[in-house]
C-alpha positions, 0 to 999 in steps of 0.5 A: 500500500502506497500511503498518502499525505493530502492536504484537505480540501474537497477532493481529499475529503471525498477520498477520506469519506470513501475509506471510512464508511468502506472501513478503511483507516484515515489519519487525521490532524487535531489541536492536539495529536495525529489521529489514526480514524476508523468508523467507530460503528464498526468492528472490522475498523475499529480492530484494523486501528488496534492491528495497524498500532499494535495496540493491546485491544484492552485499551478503549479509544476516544471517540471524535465528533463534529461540533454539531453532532448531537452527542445524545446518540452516543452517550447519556448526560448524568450530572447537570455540570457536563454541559457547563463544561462542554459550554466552556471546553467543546471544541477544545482539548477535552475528553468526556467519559460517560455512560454509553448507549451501545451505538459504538462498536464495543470494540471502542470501548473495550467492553465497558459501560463508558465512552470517552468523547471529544470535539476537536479544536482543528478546522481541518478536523472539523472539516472531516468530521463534518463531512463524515459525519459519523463518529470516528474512533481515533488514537493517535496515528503512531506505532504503539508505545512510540512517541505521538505524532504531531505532524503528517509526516511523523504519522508517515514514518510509522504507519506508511504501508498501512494506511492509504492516506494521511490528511495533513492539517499542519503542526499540531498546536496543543502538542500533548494528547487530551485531558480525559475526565470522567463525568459519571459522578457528582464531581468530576475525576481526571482520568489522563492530564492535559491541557484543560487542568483542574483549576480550569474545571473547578472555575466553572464546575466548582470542584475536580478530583485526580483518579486513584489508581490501583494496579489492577484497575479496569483502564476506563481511558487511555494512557492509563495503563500501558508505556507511551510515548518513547523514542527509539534510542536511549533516554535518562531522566534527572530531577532539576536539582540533578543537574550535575549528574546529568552533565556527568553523563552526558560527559561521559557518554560522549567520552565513549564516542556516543551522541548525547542530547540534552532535553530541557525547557529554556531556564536550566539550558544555561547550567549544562554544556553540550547540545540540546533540545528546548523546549521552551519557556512556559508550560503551553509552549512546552506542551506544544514542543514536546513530543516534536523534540522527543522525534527530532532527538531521536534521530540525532541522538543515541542517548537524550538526556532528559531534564523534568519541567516545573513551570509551576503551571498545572499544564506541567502535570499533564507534560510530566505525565508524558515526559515520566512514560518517555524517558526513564528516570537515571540511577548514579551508575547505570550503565546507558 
């Protein structure tokens, strides 16, 4: 198969709606991630996205609607502040977990009784949403367990040969996967961080809660559960006040001829010596960088050295989040 990155617009918007209803695979840009898109009525599709990702098959999807949609199909409402927080997030980068009403396929959710819903903030997205006009079951457009996509050709470098085409709607600006909030009870729990943070749904719903996770809870979101969001080389993680035991290793490694990179937000770049990756200032900005850095080093490098962020925005919960399941954390001594 000859895959294909097509800018949207009307001819490749008709080739994409043609691939869906005949249960074929579409990758499509967001604010947040690429998406790997399937029919979410049908389990054929939905299984092809498991199989194109060599995705574990008890980890339940998102499911993506246009704006317009009437979300009544899918899911039940059962707390009032649902549709404040729709009002103030939808479109955006939010997910909804709620009771479903077996429309989708029970592929898409693993079996059980909740779905996961979001309204991509991308016109482009929206676009093919609208001409669909279906639900679209759509992780992001990346080999599981590898670092997300967040252009089109990030999308081509792992899935070319398994999917026809990729619409390419740009760089994603978000950067980070979508904040999941489970809804189903009086006060709402964060399933997965990301952009939408706590304190932003406390102001309009007056209370938020972070899941407790037990090792043998039913994943109700993804992220939840397996390892993301690696890069194919070698990776360290230090503490801020780390800073010399990162520069030792980085040292180190490149005394044994190998190529360390060092990955870190703007502030601490100035206390080491050698080449880097910034990520930036503020905890958006940075959101918006990461996984592009996390690509572009692992193409340079054989070890990034990975240094954690504190920006003191909540947003640095959702990156950390990320950053933690990417890099493994250095012990003094390990051998890299």
């Amino acid at each position: 198969m000859n895959t294909k990155i097509l800018k949207i617009n009307d001819n490749s918007l008709k080739l994409a709606k043609a691939l869906i209803e005949n249960g074929e695979l579409v990758a499509i840009p967001t604010e947040t991630v690429y998406g790997l898109g399937g029919l979410a009525t049908s389990t054929e599709a939905v299984n092809k996205i498991f199989q194109a990702k060599g995705r574990p098959n008890d980890n339940p999807l998102i499911v993506h609607v246009h704006k317009n949609y009437d979300l009544s199909k899918l899911v039940f409402v059962d707390h009032d502040y649902v549709y404040n927080l729709i009002d103030a997030f939808m479109p955006g980068p939010l997910t909804l977990v709620m009771r479903h009403k077996g429309y989708v396929s029970q592929a898409v959710t693993c079996g059980l009784d909740t779905l996961a819903v979001r309204i991509p903030d991308h016109q482009g997205c929206q676009d093919f949403l609208k001409y669909v006009d279906l639900p679209i079951a759509a992780p992001s457009a990346n080999v599981s367990k590898h670092t997300s996509p967040v252009t089109a050709e990030h999308v081509y470098n792992d899935l070319n040969g398994k999917i026809e085409v990729i619409l390419d709607g740009g760089k994603c600006s978000g950067g980070i996967e979508s904040t999941v909030l489970d809804v189903t009870k009086p006060v709402p729990v964060i399933l997965r961080s990301g952009l939408v943070t706590a304190e932003m749904i406390k102001r309009v719903v007056g209370a938020c809660e972070y899941v407790q996770n037990a090792g043998d809870d039913v994943v109700r979101s993804p992220g939840m559960k397996y390892v993301h969001y690696t890069p194919k080389c070698k990776t360290a993680l230090f503490e801020r006040n780390e800073l010399p035991l990162a520069q030792e290793l980085y040292d180190k490694l490149t005394q044994k001829g190998q190529v360390p990179v060092f990955l870190c937000d703007d502030k601490v770049s100035h206390k080491l010596c050698g080449e880097k990756l910034l990520l930036g200032v503020s905890g958006e900005e940075i959101a918006s960088n990461l996984y592009e850095k996390l690509l572009e080093g692992e193409k340079i490098a054989d070890c990034l050295i990975a240094i954690k962020i504190d920006t003191g925005s909540e947003i640095d919960i959702g990156v950390m989040n990320r950053l933690s399941k990417a890099c493994k954390p250095y012990e003094k001594g390990e051998e890299i």
